[in-house]
N, C-alpha and C positions, 0 to 999 in steps of 0.2 A: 504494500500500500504506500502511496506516495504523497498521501494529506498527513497535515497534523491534526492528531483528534486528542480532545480529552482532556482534562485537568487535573494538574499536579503542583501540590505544595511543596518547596525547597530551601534547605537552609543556606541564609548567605554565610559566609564564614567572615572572620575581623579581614581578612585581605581583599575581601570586598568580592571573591571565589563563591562559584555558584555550580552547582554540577544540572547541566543540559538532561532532562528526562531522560532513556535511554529509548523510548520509541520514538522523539525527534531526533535526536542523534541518528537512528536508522534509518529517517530521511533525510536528514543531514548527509549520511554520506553518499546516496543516491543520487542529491541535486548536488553537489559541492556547496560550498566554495571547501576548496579542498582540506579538509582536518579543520574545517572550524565553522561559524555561523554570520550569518550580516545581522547586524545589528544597530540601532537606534530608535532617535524618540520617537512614537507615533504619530504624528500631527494631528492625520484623520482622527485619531482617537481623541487627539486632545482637544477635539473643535465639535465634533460629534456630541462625545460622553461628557463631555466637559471635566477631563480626567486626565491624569498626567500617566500617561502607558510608555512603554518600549514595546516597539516590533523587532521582530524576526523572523530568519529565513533563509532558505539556501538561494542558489541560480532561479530555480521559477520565479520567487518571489520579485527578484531583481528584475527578471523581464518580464513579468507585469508592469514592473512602476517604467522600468524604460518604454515599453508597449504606450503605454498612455502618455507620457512624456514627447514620444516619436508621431504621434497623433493631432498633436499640437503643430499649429504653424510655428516655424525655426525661431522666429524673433517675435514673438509673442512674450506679452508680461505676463499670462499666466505660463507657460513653458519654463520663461526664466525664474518663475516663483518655485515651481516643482523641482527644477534642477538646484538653485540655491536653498532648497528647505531638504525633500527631500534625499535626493544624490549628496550634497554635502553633508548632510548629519549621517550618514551608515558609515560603519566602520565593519572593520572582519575580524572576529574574535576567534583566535585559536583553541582548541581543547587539550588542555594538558594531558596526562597519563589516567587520572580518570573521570575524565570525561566533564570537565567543569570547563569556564571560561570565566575569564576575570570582567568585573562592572565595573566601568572607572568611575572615577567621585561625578564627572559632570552624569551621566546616563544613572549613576544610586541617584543624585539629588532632581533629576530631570523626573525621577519616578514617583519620588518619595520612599525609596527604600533607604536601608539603612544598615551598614556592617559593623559589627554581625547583626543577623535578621532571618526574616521570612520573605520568599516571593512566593505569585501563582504563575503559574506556566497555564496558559489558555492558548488549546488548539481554535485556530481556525482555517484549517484547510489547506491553503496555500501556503499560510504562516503563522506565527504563533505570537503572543503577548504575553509580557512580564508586566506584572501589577502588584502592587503594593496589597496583603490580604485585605486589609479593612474596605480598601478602595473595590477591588473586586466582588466584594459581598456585597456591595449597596449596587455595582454593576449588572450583578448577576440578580440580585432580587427586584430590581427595578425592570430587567429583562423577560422574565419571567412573567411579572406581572401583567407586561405591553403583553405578551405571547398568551396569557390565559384570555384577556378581554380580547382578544383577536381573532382568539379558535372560538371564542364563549358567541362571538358576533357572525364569523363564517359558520356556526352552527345554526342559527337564528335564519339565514338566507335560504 
């Protein structure tokens, strides 16, 4: 399988080390980037949820956001916003021996995480998101809630 699915709690350690699930890892190593992960803030998430998240993700994820970037006229101000926001904030985080990568202090405090600490690791598909627990429970309960009056209303039709 080549999505990220699922949710997992992970401890940060004081060097700011976080050990990658080991079923993203195994699509990690499927897409590349080779022995590690793209990583940065989520914009989308932070204008959306109105949440401070990290994304991730291997090669798919990357050419998705280049896919929609290359869709864009060349000298477009939204094109140059995506390239100046998104493409400048990922970075490639390699996995030590087992299987962690390090948060620098800007992407711990871009999150609200904190080492040592807890993150949630949130599949979605193509990639995945690093959230702060507390942040993610009000995420996930507020999700939930849009999903039950949704189904409660497509039931109703």
């Amino acid at each position: 399988m080549d999505s990220f699915l699922s949710t997992f709690r992970n401890r940060i350690d004081a060097k700011g080390r976080i050990s990658v699930p080991a079923p993203f890892r195994a699509v990690l190593t499927k897409q590349g980037p080779e022995g590690g992960v793209l990583l940065g803030p989520d914009w989308v998430a932070d204008a959306t949820y109105e949440a401070r998240v990290l994304v991730a993700g291997g090669n798919t994820y990357l050419d998705g956001v280049n896919s929609r970037i290359n869709a864009l006229p060349e000298f477009s101000p939204e094109r140059a916003d995506l390239e100046d926001t998104l493409l400048a904030s990922l970075a490639q985080a390699q996995f030590d021996g087992e299987g962690r990568i390090v948060l620098s202090q800007a992407l711990l405090e871009h999150a609200g995480l904190s080492a040592p600490g807890e993150a949630v690791f949130v599949g979605r598909g193509r990639n995945f998101q690093i959230w702060e627990p507390k942040a993610w429970a009000e995420r996930e309960a507020a999700a939930k809630s849009r999903l039950r009056a949704q189904l409660q209303t497509m039931g109703r039709s």
